[in-house]
mmCIF file of the N, C-alpha and C atoms, coordinates in Angstrom:
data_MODEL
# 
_entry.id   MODEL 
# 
loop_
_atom_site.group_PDB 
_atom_site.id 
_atom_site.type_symbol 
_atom_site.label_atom_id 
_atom_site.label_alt_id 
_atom_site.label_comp_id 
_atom_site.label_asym_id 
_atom_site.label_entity_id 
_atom_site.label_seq_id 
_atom_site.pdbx_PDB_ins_code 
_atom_site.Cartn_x 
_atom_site.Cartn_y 
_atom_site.Cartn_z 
_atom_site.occupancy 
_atom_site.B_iso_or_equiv 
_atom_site.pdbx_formal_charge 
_atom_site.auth_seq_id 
_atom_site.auth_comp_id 
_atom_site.auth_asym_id 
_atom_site.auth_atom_id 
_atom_site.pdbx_PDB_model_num 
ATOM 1   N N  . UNK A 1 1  ? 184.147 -100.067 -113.901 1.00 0.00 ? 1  UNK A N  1 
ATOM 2   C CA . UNK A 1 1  ? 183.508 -100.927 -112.945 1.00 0.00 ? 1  UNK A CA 1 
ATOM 3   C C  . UNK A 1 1  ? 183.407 -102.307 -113.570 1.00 0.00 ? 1  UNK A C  1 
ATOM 4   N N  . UNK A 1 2  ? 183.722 -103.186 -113.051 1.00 0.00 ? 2  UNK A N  1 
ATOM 5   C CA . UNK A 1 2  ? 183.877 -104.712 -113.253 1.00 0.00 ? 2  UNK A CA 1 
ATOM 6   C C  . UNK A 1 2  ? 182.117 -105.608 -112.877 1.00 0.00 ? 2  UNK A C  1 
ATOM 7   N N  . UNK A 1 3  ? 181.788 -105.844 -114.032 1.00 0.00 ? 3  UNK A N  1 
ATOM 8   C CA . UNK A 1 3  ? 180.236 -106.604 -113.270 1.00 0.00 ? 3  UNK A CA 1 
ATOM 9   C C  . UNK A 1 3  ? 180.019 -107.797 -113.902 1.00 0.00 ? 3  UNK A C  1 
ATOM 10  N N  . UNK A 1 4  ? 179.182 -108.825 -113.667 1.00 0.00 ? 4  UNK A N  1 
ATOM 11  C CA . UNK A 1 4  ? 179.181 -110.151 -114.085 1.00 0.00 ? 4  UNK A CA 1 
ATOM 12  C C  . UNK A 1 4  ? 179.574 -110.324 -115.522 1.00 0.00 ? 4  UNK A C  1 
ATOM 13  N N  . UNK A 1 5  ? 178.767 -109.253 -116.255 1.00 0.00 ? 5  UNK A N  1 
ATOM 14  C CA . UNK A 1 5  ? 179.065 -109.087 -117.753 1.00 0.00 ? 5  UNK A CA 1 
ATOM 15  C C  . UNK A 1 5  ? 180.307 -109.198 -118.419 1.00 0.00 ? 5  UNK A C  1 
ATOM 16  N N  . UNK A 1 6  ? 180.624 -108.293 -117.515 1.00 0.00 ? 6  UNK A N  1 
ATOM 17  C CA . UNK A 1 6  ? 182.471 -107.495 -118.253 1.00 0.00 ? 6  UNK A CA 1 
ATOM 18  C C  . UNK A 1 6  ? 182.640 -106.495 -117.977 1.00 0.00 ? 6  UNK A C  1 
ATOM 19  N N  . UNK A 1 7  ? 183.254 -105.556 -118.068 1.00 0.00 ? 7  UNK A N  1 
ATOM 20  C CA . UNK A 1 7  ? 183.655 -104.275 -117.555 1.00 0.00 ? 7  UNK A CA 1 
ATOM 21  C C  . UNK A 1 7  ? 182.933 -102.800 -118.129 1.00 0.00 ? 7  UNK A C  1 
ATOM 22  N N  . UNK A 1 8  ? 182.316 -102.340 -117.862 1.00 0.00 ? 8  UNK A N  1 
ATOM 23  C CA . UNK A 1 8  ? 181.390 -100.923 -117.829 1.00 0.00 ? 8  UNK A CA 1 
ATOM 24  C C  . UNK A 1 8  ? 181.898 -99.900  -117.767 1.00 0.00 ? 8  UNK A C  1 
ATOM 25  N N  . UNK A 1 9  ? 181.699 -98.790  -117.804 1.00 0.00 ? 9  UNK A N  1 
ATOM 26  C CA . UNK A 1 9  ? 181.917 -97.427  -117.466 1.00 0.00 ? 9  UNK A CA 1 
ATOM 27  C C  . UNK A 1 9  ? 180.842 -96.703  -117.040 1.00 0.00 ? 9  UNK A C  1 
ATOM 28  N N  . UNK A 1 10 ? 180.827 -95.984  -115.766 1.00 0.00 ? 10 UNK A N  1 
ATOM 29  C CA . UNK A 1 10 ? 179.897 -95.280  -115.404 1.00 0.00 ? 10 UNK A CA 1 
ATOM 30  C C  . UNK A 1 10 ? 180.320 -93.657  -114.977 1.00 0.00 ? 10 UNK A C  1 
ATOM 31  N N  . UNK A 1 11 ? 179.661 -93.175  -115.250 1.00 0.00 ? 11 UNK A N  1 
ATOM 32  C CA . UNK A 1 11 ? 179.630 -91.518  -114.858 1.00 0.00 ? 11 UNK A CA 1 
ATOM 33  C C  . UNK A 1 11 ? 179.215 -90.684  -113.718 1.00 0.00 ? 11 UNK A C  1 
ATOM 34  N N  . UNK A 1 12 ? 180.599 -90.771  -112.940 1.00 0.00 ? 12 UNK A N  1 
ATOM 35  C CA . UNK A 1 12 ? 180.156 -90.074  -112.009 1.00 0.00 ? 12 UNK A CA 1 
ATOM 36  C C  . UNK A 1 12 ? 180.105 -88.301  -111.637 1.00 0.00 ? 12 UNK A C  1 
ATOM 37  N N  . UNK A 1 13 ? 179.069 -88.081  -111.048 1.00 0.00 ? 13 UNK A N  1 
ATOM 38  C CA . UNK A 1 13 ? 178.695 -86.502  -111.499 1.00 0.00 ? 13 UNK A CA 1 
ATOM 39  C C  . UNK A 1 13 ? 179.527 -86.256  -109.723 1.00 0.00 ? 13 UNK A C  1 
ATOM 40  N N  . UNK A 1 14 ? 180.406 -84.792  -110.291 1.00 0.00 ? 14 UNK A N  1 
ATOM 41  C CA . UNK A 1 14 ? 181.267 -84.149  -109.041 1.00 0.00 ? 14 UNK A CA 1 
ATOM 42  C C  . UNK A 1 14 ? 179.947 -83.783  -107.842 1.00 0.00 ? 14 UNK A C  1 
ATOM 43  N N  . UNK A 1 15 ? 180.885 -83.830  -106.407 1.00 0.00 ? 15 UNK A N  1 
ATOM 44  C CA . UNK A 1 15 ? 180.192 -83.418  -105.452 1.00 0.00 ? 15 UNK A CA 1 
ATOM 45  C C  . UNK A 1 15 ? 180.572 -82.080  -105.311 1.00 0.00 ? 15 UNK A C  1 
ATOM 46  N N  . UNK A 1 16 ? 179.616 -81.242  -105.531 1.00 0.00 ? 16 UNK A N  1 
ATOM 47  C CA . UNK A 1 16 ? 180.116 -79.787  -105.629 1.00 0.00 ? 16 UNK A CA 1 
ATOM 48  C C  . UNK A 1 16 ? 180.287 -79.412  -103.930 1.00 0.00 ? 16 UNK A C  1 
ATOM 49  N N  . UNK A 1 17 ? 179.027 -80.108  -103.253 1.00 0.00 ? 17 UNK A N  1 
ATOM 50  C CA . UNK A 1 17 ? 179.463 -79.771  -101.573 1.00 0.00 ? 17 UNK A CA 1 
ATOM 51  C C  . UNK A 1 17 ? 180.388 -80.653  -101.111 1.00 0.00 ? 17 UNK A C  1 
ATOM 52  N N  . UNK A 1 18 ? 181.307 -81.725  -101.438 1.00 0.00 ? 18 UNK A N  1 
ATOM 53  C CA . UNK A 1 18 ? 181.892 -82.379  -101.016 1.00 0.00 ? 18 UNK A CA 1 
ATOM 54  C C  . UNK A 1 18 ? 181.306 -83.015  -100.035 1.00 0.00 ? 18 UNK A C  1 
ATOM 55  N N  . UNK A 1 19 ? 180.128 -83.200  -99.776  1.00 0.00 ? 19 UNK A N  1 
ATOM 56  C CA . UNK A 1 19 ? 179.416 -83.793  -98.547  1.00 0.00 ? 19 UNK A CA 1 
ATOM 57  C C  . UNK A 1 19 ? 179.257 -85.315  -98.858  1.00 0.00 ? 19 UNK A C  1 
ATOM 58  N N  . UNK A 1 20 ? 179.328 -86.145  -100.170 1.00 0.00 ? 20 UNK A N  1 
ATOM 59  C CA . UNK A 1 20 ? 179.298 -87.359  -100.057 1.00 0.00 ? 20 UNK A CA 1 
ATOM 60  C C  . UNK A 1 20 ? 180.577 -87.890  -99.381  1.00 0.00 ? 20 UNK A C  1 
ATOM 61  N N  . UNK A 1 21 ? 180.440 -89.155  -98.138  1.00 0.00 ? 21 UNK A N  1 
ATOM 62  C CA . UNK A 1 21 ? 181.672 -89.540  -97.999  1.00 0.00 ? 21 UNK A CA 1 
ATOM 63  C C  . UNK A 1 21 ? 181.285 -91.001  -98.293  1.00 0.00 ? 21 UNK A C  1 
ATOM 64  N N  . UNK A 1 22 ? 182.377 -92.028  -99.115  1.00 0.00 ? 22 UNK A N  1 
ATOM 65  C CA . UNK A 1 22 ? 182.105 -93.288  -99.744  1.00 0.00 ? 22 UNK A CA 1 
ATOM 66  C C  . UNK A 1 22 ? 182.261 -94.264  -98.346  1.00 0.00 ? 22 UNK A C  1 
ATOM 67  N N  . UNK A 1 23 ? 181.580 -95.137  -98.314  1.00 0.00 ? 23 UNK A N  1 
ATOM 68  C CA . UNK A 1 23 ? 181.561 -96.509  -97.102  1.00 0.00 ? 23 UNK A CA 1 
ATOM 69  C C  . UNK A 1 23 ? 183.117 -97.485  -97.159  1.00 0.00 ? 23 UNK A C  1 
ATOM 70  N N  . UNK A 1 24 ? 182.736 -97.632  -98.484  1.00 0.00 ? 24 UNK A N  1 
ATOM 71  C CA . UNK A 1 24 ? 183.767 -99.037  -97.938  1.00 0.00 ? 24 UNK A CA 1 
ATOM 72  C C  . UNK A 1 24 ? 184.930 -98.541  -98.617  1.00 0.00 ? 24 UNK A C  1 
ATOM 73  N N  . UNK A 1 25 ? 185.235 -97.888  -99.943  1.00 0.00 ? 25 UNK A N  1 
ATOM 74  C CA . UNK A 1 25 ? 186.491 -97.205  -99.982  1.00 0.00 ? 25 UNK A CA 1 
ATOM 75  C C  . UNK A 1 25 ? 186.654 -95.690  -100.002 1.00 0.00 ? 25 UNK A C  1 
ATOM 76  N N  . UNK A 1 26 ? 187.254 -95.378  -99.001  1.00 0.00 ? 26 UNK A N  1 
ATOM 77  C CA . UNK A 1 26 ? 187.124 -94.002  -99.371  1.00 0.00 ? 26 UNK A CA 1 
ATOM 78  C C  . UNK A 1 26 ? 187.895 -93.282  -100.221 1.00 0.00 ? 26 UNK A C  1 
ATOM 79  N N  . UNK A 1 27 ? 187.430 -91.819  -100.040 1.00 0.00 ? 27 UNK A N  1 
ATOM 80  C CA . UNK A 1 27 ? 187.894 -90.935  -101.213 1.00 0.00 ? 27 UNK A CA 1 
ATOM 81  C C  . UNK A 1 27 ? 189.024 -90.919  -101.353 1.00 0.00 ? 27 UNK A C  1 
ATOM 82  N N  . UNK A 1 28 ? 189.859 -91.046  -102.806 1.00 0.00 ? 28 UNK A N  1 
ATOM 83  C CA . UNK A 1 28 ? 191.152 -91.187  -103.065 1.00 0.00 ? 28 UNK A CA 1 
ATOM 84  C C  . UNK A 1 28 ? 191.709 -92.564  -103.145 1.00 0.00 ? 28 UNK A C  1 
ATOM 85  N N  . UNK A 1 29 ? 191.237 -93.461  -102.521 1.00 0.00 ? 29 UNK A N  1 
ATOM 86  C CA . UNK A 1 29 ? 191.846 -94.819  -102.250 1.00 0.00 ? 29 UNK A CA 1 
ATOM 87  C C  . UNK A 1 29 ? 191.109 -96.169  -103.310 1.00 0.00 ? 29 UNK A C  1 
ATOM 88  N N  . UNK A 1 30 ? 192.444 -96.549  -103.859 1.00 0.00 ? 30 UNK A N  1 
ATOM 89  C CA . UNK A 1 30 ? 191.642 -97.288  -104.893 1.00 0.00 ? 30 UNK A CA 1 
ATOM 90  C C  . UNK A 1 30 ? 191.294 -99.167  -104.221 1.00 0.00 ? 30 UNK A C  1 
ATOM 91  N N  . UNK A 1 31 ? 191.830 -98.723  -103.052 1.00 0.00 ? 31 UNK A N  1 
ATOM 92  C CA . UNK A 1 31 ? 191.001 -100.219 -102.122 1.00 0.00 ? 31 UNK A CA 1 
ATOM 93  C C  . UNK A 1 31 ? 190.824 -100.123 -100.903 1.00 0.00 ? 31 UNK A C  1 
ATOM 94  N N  . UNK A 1 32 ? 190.107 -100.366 -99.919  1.00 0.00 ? 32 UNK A N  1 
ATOM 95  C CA . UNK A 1 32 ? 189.523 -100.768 -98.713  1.00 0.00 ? 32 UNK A CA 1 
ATOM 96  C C  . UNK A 1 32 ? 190.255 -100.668 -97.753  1.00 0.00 ? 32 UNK A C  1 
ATOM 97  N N  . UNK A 1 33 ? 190.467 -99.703  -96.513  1.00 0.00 ? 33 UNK A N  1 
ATOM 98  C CA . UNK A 1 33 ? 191.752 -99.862  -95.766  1.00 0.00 ? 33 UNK A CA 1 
ATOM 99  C C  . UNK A 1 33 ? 191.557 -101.119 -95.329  1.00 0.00 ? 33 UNK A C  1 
ATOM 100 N N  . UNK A 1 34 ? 193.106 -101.200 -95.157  1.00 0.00 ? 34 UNK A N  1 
ATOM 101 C CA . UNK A 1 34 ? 193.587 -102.694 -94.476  1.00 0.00 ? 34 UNK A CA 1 
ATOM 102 C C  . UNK A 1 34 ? 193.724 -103.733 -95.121  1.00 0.00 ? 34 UNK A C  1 
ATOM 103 N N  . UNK A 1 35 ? 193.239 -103.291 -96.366  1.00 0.00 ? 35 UNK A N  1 
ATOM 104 C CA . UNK A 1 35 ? 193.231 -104.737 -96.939  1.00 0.00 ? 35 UNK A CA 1 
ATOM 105 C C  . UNK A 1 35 ? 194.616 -105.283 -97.863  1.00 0.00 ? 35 UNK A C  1 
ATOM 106 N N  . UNK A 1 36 ? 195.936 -104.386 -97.323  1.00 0.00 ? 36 UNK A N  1 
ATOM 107 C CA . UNK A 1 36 ? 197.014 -104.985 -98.204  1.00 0.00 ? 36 UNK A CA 1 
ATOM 108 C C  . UNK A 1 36 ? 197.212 -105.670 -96.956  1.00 0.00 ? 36 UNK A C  1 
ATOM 109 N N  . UNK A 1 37 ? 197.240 -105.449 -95.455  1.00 0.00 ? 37 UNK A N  1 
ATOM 110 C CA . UNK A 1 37 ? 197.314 -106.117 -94.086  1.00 0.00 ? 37 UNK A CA 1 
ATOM 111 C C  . UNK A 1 37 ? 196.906 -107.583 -94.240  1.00 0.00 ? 37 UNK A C  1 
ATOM 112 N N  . UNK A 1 38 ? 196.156 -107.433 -94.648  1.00 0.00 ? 38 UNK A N  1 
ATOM 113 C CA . UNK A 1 38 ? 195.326 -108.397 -94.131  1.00 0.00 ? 38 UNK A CA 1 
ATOM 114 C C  . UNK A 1 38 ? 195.645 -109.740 -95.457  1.00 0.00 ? 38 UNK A C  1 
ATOM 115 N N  . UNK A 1 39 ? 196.120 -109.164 -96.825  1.00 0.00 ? 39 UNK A N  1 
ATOM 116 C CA . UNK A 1 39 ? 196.548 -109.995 -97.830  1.00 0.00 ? 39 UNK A CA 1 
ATOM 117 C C  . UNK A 1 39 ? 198.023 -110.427 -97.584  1.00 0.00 ? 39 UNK A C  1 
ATOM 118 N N  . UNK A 1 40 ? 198.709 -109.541 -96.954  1.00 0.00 ? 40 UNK A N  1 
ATOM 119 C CA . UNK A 1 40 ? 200.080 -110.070 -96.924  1.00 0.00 ? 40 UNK A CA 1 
ATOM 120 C C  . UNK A 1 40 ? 199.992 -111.127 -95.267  1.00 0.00 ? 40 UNK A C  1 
ATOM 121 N N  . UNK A 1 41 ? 198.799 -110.733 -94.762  1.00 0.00 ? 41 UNK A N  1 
ATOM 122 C CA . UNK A 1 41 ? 198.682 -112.013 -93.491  1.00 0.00 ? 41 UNK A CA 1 
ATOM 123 C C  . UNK A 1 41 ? 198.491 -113.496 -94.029  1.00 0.00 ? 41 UNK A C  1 
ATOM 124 N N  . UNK A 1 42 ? 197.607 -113.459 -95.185  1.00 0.00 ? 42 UNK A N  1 
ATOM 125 C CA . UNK A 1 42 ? 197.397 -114.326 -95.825  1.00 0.00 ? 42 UNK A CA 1 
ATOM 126 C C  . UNK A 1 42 ? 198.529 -114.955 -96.555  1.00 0.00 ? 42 UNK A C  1 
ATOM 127 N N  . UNK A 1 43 ? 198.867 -114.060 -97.081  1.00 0.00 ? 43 UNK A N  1 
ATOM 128 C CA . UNK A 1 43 ? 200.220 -114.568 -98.088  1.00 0.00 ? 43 UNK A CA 1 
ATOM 129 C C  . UNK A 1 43 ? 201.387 -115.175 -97.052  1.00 0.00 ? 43 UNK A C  1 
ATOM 130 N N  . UNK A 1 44 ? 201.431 -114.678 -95.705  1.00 0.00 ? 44 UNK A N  1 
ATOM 131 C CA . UNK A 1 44 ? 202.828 -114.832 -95.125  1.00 0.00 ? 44 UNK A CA 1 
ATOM 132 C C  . UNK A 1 44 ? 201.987 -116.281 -94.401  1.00 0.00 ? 44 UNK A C  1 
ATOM 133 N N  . UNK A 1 45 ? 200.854 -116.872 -94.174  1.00 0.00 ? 45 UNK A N  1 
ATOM 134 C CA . UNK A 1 45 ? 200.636 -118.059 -93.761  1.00 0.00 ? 45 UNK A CA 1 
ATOM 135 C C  . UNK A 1 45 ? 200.336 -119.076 -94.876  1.00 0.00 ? 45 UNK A C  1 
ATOM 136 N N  . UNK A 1 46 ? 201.017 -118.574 -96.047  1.00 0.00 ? 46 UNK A N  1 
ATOM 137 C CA . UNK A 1 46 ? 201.293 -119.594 -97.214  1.00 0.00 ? 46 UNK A CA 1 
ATOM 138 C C  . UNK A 1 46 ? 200.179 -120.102 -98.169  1.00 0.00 ? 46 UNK A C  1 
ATOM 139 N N  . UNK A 1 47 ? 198.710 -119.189 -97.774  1.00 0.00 ? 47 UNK A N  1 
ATOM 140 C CA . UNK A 1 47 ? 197.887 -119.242 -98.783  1.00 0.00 ? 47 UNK A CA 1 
ATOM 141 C C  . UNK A 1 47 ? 198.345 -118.650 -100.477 1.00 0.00 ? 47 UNK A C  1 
ATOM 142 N N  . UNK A 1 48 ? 197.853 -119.702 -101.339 1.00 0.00 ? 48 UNK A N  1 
ATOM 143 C CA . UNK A 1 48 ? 198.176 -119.266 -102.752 1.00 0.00 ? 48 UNK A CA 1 
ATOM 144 C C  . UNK A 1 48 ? 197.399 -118.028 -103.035 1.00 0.00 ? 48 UNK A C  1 
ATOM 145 N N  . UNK A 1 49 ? 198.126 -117.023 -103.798 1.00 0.00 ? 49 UNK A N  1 
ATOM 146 C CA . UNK A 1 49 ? 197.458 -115.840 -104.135 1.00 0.00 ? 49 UNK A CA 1 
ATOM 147 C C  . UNK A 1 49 ? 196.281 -116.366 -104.882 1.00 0.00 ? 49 UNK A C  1 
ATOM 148 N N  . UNK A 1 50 ? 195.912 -117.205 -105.426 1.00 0.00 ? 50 UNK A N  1 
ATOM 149 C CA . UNK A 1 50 ? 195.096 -118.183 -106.177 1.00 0.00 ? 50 UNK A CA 1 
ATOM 150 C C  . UNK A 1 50 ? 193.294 -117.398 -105.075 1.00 0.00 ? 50 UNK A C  1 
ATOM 151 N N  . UNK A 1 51 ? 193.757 -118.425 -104.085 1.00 0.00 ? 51 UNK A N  1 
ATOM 152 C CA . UNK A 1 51 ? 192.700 -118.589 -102.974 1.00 0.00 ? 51 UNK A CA 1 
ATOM 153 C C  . UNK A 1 51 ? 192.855 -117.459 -102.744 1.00 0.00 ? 51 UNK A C  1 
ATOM 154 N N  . UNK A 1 52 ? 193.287 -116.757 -101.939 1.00 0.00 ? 52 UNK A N  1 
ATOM 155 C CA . UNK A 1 52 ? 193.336 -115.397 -101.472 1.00 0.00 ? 52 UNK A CA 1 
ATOM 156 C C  . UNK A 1 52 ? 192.449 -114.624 -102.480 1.00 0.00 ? 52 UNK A C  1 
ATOM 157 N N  . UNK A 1 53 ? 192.611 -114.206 -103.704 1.00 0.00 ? 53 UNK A N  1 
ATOM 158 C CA . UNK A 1 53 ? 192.070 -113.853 -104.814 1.00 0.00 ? 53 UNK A CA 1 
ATOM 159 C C  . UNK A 1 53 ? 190.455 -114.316 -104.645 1.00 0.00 ? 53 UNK A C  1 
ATOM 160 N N  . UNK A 1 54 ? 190.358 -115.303 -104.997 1.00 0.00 ? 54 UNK A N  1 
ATOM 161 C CA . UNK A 1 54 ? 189.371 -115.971 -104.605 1.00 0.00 ? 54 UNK A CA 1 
ATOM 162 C C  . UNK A 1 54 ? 188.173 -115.349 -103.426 1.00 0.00 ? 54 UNK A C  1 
ATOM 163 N N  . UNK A 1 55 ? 188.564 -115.315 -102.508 1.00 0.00 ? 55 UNK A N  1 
ATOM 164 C CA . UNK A 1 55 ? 188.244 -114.731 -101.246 1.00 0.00 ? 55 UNK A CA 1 
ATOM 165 C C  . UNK A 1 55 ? 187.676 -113.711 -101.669 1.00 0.00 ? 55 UNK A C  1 
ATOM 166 N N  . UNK A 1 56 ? 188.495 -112.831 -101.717 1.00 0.00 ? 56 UNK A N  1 
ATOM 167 C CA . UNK A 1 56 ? 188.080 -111.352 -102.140 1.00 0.00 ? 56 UNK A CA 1 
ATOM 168 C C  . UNK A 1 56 ? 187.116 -111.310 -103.233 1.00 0.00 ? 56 UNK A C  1 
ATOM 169 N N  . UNK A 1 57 ? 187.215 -111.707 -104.398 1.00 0.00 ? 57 UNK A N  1 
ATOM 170 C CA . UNK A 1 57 ? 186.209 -111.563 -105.256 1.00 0.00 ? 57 UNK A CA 1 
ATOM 171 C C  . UNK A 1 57 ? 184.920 -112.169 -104.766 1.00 0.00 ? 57 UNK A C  1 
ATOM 172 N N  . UNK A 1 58 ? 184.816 -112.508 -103.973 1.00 0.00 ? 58 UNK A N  1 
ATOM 173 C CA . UNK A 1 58 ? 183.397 -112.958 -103.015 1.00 0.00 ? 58 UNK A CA 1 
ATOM 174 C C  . UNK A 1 58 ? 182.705 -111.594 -102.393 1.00 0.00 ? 58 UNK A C  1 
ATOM 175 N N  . UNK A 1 59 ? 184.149 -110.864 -101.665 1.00 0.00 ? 59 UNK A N  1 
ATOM 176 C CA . UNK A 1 59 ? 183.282 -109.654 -101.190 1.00 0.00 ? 59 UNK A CA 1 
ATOM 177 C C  . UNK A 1 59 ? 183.026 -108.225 -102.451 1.00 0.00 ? 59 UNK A C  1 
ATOM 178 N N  . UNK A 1 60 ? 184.639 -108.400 -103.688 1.00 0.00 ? 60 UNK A N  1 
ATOM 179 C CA . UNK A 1 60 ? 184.596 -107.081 -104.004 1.00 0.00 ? 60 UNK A CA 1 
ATOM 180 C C  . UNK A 1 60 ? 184.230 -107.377 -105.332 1.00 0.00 ? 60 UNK A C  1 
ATOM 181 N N  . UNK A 1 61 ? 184.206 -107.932 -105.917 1.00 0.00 ? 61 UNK A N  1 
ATOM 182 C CA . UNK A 1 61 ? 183.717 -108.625 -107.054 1.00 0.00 ? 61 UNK A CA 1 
ATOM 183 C C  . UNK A 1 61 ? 184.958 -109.407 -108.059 1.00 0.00 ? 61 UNK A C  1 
ATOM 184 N N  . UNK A 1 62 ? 184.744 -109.300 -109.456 1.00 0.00 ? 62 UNK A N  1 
ATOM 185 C CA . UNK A 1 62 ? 185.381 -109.867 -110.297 1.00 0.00 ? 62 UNK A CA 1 
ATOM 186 C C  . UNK A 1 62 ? 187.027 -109.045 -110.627 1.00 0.00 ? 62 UNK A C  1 
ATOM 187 N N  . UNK A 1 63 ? 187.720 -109.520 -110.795 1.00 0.00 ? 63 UNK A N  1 
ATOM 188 C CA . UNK A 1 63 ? 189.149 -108.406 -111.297 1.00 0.00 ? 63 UNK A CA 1 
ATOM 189 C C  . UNK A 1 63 ? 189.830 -108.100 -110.140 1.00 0.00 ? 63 UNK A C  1 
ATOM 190 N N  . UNK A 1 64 ? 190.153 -108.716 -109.009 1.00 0.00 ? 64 UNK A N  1 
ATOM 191 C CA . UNK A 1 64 ? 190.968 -108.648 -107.479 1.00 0.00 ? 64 UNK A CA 1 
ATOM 192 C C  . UNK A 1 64 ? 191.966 -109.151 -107.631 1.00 0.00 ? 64 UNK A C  1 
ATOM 193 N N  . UNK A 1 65 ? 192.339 -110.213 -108.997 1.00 0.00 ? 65 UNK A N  1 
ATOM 194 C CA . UNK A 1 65 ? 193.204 -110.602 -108.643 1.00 0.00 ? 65 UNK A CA 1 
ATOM 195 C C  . UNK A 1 65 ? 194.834 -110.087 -108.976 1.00 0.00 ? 65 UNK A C  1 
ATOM 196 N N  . UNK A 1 66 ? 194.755 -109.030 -110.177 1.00 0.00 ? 66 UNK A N  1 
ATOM 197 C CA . UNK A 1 66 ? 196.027 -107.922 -110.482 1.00 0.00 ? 66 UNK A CA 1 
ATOM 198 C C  . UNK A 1 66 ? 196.466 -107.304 -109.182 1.00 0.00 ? 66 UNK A C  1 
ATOM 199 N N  . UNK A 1 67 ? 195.284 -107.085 -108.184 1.00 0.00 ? 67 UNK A N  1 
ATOM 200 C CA . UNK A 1 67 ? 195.871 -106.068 -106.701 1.00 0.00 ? 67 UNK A CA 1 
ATOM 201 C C  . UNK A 1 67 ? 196.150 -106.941 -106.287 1.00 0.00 ? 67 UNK A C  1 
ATOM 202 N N  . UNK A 1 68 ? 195.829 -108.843 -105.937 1.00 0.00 ? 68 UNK A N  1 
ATOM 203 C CA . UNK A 1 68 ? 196.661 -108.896 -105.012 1.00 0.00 ? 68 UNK A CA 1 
ATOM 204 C C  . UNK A 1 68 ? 197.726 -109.689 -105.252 1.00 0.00 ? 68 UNK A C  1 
ATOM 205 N N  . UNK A 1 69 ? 197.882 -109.627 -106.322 1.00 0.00 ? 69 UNK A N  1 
ATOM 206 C CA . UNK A 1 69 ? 199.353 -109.890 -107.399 1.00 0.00 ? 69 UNK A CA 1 
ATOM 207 C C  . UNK A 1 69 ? 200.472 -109.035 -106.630 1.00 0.00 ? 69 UNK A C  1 
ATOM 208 N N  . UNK A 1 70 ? 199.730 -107.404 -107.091 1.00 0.00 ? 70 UNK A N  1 
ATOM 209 C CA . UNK A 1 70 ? 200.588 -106.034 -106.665 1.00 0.00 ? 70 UNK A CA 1 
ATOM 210 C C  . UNK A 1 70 ? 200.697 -106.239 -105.294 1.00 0.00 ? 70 UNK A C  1 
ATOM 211 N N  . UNK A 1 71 ? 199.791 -106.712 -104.540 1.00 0.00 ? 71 UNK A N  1 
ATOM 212 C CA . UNK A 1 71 ? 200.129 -106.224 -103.067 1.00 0.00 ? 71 UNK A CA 1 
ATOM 213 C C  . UNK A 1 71 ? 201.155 -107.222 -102.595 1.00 0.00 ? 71 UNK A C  1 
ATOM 214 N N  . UNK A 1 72 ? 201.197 -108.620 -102.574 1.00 0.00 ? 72 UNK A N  1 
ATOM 215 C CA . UNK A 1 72 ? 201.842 -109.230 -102.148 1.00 0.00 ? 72 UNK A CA 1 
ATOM 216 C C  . UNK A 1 72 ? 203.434 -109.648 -103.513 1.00 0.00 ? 72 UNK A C  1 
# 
């Protein structure tokens, strides 16, 4: 996990009922649906991955900008 500091490790304990389901990314997915959509919309109206990057680390925090390196 990436936090103002620097990067952490936290421990997460298994859901033995499988009853947790995660909000904003879900299980298995290491980002947010839609959001390569919505970066390559960006990218194809000629925003710098710079800004774009930018953007995102507003909502998801620090370290966005390797994915949207990868995505676009």
């Amino acid at each position: 996990m990436s936090t103002e500091v620097g990067p952490d490790e936290i421990e997460v304990l298994p859901d033995c009922r499988t009853s947790f389901e995660p909000v904003i990314v879900p299980k298995r997915n290491r980002r947010p649906d839609g959001m390569d959509q919505i970066v390559l919309s960006l990218y194809a109206q000629r925003l710098p991955t710079r800004e774009i990057s930018a953007d995102f680390e507003d909502l998801l925090g620090p370290g966005v900008q390797d994915t949207i390196s990868r995505i676009t």
